[in-house]
Backbone as XML, in Angstrom:
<?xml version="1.0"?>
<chain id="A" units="angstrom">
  <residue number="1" name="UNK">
    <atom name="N" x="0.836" y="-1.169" z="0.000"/>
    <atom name="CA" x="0.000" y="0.000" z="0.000"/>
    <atom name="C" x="0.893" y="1.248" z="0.000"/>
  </residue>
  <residue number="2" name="UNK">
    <atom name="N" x="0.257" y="2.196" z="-0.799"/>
    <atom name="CA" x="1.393" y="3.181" z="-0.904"/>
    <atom name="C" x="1.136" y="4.473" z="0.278"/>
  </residue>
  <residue number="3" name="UNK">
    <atom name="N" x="2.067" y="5.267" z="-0.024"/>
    <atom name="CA" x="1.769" y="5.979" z="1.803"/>
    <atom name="C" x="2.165" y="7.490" z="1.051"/>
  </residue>
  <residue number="4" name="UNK">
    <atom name="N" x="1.663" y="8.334" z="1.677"/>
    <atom name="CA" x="1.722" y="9.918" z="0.743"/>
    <atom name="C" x="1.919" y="10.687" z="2.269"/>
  </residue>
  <residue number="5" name="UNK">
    <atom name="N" x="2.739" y="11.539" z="2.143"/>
    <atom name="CA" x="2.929" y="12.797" z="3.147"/>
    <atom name="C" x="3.712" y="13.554" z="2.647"/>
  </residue>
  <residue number="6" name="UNK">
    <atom name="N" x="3.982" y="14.640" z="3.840"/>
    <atom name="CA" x="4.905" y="15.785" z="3.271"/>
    <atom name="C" x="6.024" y="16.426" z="4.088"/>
  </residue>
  <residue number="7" name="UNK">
    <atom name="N" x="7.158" y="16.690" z="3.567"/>
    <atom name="CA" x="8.181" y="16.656" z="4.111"/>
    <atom name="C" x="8.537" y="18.653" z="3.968"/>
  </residue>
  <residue number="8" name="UNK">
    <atom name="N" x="8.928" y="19.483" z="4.956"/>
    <atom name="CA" x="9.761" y="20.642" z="4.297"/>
    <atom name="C" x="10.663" y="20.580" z="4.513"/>
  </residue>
  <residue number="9" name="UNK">
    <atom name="N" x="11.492" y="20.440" z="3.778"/>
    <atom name="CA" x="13.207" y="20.505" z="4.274"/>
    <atom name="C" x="13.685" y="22.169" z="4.047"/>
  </residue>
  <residue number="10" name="UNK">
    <atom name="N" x="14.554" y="22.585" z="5.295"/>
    <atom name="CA" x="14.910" y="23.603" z="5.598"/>
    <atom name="C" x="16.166" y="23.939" z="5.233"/>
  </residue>
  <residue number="11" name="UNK">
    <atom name="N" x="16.702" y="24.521" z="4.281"/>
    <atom name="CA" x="17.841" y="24.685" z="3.223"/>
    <atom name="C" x="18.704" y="25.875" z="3.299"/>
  </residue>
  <residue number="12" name="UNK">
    <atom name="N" x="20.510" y="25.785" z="3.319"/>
    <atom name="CA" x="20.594" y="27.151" z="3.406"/>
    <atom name="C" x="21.465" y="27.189" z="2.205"/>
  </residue>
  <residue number="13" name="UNK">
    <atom name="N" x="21.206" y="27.847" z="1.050"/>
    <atom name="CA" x="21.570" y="27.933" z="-0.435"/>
    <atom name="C" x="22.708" y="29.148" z="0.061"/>
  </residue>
  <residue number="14" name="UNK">
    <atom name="N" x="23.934" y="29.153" z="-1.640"/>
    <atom name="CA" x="24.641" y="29.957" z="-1.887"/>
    <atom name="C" x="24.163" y="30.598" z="-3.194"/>
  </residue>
  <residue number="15" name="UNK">
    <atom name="N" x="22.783" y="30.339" z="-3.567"/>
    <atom name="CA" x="22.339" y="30.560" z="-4.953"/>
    <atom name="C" x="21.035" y="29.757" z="-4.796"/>
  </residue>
  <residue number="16" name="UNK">
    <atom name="N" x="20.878" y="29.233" z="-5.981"/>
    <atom name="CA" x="19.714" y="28.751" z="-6.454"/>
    <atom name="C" x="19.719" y="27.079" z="-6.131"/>
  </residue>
  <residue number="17" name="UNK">
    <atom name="N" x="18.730" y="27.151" z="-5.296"/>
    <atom name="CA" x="18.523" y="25.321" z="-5.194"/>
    <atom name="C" x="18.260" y="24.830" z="-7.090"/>
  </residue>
  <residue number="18" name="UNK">
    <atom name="N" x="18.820" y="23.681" z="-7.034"/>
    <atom name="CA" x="18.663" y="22.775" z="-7.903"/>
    <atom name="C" x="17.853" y="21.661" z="-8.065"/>
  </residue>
  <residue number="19" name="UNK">
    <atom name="N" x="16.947" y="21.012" z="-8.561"/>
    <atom name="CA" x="16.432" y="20.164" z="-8.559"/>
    <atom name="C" x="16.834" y="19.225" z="-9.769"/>
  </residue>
  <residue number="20" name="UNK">
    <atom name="N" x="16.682" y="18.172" z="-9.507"/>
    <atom name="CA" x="16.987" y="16.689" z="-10.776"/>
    <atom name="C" x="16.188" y="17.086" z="-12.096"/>
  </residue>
  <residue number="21" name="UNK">
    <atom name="N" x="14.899" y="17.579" z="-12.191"/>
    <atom name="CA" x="14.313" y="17.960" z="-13.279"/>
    <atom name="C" x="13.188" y="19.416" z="-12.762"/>
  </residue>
  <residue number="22" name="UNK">
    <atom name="N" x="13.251" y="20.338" z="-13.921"/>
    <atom name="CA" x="12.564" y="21.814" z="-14.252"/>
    <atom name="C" x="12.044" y="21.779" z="-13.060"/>
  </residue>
  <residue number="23" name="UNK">
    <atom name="N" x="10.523" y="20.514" z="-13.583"/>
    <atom name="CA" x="8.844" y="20.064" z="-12.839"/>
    <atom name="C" x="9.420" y="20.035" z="-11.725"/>
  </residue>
  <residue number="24" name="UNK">
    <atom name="N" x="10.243" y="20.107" z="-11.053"/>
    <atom name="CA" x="10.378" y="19.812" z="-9.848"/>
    <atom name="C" x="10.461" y="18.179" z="-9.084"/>
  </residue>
  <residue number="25" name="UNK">
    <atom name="N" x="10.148" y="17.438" z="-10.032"/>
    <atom name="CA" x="10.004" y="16.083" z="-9.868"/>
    <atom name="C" x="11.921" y="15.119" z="-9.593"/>
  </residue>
  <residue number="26" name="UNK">
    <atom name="N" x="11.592" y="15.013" z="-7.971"/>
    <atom name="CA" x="12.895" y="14.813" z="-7.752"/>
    <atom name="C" x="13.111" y="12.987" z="-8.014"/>
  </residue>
  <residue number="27" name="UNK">
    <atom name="N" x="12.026" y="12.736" z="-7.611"/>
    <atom name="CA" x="11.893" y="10.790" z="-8.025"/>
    <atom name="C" x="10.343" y="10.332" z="-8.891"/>
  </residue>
  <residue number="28" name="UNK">
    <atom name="N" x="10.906" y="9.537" z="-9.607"/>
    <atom name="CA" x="9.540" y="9.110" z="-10.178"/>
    <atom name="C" x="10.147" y="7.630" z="-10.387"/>
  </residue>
  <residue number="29" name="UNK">
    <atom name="N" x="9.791" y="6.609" z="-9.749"/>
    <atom name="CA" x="10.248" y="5.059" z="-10.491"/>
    <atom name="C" x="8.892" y="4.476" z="-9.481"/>
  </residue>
  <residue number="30" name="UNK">
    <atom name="N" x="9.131" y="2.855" z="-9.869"/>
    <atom name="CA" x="7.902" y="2.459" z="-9.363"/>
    <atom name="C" x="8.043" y="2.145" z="-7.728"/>
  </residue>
  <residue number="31" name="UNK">
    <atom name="N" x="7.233" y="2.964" z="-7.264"/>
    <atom name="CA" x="6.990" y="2.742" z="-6.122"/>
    <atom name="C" x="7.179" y="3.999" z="-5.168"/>
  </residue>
  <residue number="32" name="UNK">
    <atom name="N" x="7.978" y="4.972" z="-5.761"/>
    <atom name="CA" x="8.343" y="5.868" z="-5.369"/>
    <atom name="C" x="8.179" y="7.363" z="-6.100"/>
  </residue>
  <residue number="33" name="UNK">
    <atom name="N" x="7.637" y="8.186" z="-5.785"/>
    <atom name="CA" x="7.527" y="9.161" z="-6.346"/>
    <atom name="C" x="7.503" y="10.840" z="-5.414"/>
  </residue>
  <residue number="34" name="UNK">
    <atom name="N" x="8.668" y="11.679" z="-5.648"/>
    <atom name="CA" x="8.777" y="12.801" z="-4.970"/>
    <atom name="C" x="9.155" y="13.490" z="-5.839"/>
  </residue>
  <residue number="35" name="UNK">
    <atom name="N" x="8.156" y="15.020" z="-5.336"/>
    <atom name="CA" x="8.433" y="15.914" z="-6.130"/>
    <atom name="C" x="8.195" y="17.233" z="-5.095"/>
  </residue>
  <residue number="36" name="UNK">
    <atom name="N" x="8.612" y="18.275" z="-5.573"/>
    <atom name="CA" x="8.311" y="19.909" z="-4.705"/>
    <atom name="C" x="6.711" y="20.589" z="-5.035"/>
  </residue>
  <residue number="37" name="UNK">
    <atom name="N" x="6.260" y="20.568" z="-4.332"/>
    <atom name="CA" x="5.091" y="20.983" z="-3.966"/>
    <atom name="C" x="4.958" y="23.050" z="-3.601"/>
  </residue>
  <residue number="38" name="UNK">
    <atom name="N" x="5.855" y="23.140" z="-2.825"/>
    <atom name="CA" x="6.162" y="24.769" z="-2.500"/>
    <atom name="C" x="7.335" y="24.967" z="-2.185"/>
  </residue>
  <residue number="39" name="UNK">
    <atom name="N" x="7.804" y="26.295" z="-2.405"/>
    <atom name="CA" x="9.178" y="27.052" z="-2.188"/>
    <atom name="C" x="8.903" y="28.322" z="-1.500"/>
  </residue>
  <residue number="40" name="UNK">
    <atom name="N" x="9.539" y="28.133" z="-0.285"/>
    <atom name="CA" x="9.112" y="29.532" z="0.229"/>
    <atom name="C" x="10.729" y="30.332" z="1.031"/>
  </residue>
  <residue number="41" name="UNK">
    <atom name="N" x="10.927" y="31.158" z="0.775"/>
    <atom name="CA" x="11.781" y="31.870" z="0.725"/>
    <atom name="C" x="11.977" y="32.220" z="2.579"/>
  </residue>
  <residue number="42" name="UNK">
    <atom name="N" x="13.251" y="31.588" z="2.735"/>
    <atom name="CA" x="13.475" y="31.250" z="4.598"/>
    <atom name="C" x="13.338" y="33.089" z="5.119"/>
  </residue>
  <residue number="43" name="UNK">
    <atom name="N" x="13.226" y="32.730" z="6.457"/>
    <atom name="CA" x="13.085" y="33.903" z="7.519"/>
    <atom name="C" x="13.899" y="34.345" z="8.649"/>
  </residue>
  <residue number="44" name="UNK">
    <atom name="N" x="14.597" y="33.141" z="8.784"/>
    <atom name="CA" x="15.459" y="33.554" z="9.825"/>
    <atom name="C" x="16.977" y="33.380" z="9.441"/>
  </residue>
  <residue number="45" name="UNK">
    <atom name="N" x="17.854" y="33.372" z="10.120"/>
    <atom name="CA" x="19.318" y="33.730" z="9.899"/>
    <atom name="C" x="19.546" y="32.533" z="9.757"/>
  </residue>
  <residue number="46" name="UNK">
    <atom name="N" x="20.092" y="32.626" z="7.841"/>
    <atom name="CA" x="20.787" y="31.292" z="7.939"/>
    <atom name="C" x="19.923" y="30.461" z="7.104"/>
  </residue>
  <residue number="47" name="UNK">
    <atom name="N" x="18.917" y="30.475" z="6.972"/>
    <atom name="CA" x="17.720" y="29.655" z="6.319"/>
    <atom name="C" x="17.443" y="30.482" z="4.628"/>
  </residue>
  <residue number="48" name="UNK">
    <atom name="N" x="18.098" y="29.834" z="3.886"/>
    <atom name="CA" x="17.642" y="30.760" z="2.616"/>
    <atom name="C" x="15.925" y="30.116" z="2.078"/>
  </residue>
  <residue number="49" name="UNK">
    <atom name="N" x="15.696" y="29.307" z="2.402"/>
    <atom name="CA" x="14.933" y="28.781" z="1.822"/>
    <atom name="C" x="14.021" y="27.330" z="2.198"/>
  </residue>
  <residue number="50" name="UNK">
    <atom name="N" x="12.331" y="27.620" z="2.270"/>
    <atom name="CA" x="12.023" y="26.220" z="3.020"/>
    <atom name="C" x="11.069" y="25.791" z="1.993"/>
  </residue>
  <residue number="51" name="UNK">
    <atom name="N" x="11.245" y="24.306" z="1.502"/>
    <atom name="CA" x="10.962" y="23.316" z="0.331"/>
    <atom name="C" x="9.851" y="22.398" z="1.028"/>
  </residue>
  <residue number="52" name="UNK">
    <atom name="N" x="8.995" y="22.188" z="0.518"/>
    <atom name="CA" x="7.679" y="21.449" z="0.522"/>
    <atom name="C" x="8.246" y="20.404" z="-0.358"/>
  </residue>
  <residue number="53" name="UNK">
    <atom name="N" x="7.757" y="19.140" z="-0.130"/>
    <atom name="CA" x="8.274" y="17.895" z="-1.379"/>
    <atom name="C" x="7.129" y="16.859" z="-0.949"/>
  </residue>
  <residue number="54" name="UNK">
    <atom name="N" x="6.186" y="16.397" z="-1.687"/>
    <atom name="CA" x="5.279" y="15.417" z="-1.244"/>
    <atom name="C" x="5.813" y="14.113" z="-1.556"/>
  </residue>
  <residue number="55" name="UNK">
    <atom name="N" x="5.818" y="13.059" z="-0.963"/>
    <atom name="CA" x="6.257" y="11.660" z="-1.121"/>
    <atom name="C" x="5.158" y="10.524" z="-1.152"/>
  </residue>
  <residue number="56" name="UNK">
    <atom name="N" x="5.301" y="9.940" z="-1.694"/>
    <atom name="CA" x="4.384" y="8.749" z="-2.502"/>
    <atom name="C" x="5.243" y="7.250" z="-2.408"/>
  </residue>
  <residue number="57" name="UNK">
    <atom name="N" x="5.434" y="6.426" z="-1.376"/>
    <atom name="CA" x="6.064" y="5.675" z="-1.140"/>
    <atom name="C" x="5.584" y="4.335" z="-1.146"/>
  </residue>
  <residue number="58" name="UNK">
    <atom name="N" x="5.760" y="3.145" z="-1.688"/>
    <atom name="CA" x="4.913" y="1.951" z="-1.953"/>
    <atom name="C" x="5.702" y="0.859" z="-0.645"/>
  </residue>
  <residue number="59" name="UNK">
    <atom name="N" x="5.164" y="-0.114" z="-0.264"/>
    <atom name="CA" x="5.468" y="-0.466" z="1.247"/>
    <atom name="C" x="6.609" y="-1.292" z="0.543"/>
  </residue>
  <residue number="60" name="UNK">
    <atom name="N" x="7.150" y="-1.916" z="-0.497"/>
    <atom name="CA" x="8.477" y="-2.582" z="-0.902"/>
    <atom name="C" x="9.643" y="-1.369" z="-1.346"/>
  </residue>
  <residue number="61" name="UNK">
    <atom name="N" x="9.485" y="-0.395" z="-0.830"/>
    <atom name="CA" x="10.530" y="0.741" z="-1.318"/>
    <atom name="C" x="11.044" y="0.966" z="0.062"/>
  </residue>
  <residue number="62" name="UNK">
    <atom name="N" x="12.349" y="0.754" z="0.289"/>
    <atom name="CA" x="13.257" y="0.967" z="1.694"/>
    <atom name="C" x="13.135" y="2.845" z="2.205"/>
  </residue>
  <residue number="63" name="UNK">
    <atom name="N" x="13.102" y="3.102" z="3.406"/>
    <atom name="CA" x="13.356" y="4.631" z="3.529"/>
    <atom name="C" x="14.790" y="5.402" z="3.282"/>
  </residue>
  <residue number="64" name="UNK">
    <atom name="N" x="15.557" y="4.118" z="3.292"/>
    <atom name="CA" x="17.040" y="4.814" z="2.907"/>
    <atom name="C" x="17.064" y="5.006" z="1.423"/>
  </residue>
  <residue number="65" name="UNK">
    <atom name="N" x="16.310" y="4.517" z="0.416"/>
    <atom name="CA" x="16.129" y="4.721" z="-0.725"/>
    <atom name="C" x="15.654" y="6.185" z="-0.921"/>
  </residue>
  <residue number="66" name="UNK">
    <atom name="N" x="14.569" y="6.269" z="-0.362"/>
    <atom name="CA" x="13.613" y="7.768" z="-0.727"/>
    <atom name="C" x="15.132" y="9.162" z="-0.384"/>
  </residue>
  <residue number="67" name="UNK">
    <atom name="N" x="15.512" y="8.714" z="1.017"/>
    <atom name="CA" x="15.894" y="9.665" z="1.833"/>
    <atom name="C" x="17.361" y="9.852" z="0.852"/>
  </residue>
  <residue number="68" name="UNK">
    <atom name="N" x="17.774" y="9.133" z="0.082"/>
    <atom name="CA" x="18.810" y="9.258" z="-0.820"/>
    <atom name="C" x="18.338" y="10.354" z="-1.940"/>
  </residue>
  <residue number="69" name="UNK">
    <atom name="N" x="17.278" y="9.723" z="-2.612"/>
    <atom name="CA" x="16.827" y="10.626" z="-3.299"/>
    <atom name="C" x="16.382" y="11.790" z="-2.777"/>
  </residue>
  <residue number="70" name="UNK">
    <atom name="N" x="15.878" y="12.572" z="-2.260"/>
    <atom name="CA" x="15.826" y="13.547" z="-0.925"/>
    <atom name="C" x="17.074" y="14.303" z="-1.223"/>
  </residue>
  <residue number="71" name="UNK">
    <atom name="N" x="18.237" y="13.581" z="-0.366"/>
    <atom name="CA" x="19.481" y="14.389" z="-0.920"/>
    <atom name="C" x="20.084" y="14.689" z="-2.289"/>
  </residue>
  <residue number="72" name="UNK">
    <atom name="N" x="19.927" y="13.845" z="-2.472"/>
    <atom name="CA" x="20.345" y="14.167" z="-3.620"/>
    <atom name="C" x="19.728" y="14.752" z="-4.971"/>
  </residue>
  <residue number="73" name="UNK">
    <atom name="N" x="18.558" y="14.926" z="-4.815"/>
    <atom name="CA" x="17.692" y="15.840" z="-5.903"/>
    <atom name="C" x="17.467" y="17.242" z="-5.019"/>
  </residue>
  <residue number="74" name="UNK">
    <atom name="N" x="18.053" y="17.696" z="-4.106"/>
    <atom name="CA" x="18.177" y="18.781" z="-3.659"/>
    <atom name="C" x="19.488" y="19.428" z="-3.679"/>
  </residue>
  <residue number="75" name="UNK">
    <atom name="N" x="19.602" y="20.395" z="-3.969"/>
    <atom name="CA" x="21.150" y="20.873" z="-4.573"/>
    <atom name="C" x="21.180" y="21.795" z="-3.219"/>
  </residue>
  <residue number="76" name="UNK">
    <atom name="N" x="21.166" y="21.515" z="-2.197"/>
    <atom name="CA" x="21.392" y="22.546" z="-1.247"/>
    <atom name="C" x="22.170" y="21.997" z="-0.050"/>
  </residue>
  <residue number="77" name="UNK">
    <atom name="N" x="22.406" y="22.664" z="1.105"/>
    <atom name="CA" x="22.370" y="21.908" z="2.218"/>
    <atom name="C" x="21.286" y="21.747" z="2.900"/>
  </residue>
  <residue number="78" name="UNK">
    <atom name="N" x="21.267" y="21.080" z="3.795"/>
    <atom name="CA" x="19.610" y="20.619" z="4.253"/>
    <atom name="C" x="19.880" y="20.353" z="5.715"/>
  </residue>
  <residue number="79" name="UNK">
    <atom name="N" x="19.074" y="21.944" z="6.334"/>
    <atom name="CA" x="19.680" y="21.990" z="8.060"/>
    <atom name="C" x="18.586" y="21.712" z="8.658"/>
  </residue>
  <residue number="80" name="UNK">
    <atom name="N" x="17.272" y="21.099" z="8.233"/>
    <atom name="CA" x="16.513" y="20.360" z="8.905"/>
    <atom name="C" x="15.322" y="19.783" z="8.229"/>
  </residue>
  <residue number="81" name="UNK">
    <atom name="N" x="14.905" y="18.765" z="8.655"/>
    <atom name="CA" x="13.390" y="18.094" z="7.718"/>
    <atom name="C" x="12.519" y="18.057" z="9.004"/>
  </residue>
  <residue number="82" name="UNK">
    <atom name="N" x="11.449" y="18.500" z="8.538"/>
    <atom name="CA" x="10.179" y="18.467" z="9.220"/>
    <atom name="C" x="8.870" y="17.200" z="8.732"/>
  </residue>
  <residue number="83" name="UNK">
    <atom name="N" x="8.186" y="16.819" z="9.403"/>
    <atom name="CA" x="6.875" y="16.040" z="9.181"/>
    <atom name="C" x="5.735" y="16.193" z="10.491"/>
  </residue>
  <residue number="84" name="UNK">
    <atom name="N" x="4.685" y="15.599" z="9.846"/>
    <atom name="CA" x="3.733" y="15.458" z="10.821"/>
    <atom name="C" x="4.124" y="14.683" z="12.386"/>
  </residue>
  <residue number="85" name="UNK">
    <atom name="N" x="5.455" y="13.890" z="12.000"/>
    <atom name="CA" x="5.513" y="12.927" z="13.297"/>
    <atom name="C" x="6.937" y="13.582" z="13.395"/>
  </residue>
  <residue number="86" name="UNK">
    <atom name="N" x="7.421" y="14.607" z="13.209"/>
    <atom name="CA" x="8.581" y="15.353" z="13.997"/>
    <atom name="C" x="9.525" y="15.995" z="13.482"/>
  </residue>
  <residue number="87" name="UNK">
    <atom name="N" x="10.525" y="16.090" z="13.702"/>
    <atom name="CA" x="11.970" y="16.715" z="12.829"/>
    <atom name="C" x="13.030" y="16.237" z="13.245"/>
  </residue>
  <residue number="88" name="UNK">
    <atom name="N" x="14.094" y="16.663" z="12.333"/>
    <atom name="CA" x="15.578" y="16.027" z="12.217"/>
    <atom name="C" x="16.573" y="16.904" z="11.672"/>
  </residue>
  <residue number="89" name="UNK">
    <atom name="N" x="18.073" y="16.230" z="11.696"/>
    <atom name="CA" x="18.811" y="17.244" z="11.009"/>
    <atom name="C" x="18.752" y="16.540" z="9.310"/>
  </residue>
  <residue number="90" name="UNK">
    <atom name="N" x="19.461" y="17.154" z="8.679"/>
    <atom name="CA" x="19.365" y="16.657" z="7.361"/>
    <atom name="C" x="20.242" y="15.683" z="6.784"/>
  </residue>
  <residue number="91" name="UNK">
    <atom name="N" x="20.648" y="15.245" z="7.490"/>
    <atom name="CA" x="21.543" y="13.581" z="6.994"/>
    <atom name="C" x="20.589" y="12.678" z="6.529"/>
  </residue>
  <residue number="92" name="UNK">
    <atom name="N" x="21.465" y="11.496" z="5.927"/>
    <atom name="CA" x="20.411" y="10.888" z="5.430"/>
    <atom name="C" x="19.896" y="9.674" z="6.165"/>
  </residue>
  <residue number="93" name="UNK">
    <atom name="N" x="20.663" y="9.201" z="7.375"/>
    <atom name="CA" x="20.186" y="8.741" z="8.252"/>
    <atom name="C" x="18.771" y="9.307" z="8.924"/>
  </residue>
  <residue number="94" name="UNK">
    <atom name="N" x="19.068" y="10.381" z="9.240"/>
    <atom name="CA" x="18.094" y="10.878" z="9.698"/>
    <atom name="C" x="16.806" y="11.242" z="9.277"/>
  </residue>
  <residue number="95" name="UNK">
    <atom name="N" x="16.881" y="11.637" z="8.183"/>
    <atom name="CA" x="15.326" y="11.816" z="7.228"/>
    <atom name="C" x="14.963" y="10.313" z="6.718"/>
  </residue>
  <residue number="96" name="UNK">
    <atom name="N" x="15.868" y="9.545" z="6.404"/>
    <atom name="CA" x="15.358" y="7.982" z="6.735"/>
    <atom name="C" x="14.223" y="7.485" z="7.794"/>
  </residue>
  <residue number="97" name="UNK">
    <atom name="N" x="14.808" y="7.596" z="8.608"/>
    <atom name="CA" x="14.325" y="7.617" z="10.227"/>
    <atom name="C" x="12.745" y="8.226" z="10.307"/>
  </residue>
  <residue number="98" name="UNK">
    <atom name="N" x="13.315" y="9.368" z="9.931"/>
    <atom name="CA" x="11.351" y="10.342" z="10.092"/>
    <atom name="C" x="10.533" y="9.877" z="8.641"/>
  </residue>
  <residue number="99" name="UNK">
    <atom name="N" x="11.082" y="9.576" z="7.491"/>
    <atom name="CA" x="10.301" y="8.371" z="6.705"/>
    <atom name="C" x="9.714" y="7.403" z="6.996"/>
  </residue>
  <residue number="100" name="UNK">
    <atom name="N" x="10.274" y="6.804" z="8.036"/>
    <atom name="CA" x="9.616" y="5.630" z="8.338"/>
    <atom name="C" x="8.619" y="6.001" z="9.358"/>
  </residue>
  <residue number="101" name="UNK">
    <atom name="N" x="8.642" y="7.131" z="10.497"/>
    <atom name="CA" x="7.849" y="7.344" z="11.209"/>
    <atom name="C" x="6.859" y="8.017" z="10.363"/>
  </residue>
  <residue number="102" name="UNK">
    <atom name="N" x="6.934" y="8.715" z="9.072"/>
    <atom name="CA" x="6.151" y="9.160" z="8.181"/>
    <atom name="C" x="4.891" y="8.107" z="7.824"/>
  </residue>
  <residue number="103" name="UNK">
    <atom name="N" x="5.587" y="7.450" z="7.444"/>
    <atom name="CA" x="4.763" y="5.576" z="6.642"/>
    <atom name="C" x="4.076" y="5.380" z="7.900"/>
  </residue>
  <residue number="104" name="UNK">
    <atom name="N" x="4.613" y="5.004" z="9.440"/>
    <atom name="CA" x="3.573" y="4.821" z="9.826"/>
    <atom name="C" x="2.524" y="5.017" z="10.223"/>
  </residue>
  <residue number="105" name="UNK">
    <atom name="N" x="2.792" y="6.367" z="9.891"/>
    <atom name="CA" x="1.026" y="6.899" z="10.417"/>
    <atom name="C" x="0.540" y="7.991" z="9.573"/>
  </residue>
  <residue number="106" name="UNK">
    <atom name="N" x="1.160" y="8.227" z="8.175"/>
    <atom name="CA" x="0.856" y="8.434" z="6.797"/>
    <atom name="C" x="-0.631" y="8.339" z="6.018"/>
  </residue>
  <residue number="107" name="UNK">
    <atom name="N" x="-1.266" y="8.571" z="5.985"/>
    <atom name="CA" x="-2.218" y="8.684" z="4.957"/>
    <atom name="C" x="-2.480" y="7.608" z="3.620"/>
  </residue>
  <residue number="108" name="UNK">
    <atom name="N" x="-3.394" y="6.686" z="3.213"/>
    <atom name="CA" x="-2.723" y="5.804" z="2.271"/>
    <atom name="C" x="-3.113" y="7.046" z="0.725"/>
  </residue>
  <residue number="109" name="UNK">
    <atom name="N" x="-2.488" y="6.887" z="-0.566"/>
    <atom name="CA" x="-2.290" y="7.389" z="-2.045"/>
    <atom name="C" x="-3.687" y="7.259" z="-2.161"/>
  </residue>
  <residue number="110" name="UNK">
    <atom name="N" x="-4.341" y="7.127" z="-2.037"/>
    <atom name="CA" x="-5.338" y="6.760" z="-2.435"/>
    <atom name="C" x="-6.671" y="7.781" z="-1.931"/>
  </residue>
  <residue number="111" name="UNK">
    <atom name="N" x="-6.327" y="7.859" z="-0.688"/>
    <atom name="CA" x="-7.197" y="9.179" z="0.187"/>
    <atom name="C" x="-7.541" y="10.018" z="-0.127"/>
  </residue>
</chain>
């Protein structure tokens, strides 16, 4: 069953975040699908910028998978991820971690 939520990761750019493609679409394969949803321009010292990314995760897709893609379709540094079930710093251990607490109490794709 696939599981949908939303992540903002809190970014501090020297320029322009980058994304893997234009659409914003940072993963699309089967089972997995993330893309940017909103960009909102940071507020406090240090924060250039805070990224909305919705995730679409199918229950045979690992969280160290997503959370790879995560980093790496974000061209920034990433000084914190937020969700409904908490926050973290931006390693990829760590947004792993709040993925999985994501999935479990996530919303199913379908909703």
């Amino acid at each position: 069953m696939d599981r949908k939520f939303t992540l903002t990761l809190d970014v501090d750019t020297r320029g322009e975040v980058g994304m893997e493609d234009r659409n914003g679409i940072i993963a699309d394969i089967p089972g997995l699908h993330i893309e940017v949803i909103e960009r909102e321009k940071g507020h406090g010292f240090g924060l250039a910028e805070a990224i909305s990314v919705s995730v679409v995760i199918g229950s045979g897709v690992a969280s160290d998978l997503a959370a790879s893609f995560v980093r790496s379709g974000i061209k920034a540094i990433i000084r914190q991820v937020k969700g409904s079930q908490g926050e973290t710093d931006g390693t990829q251990e760590s947004i792993a971690q709040l993925i999985d607490r994501e999935r479990k109490s996530g919303e199913t794709a379908n909703e």
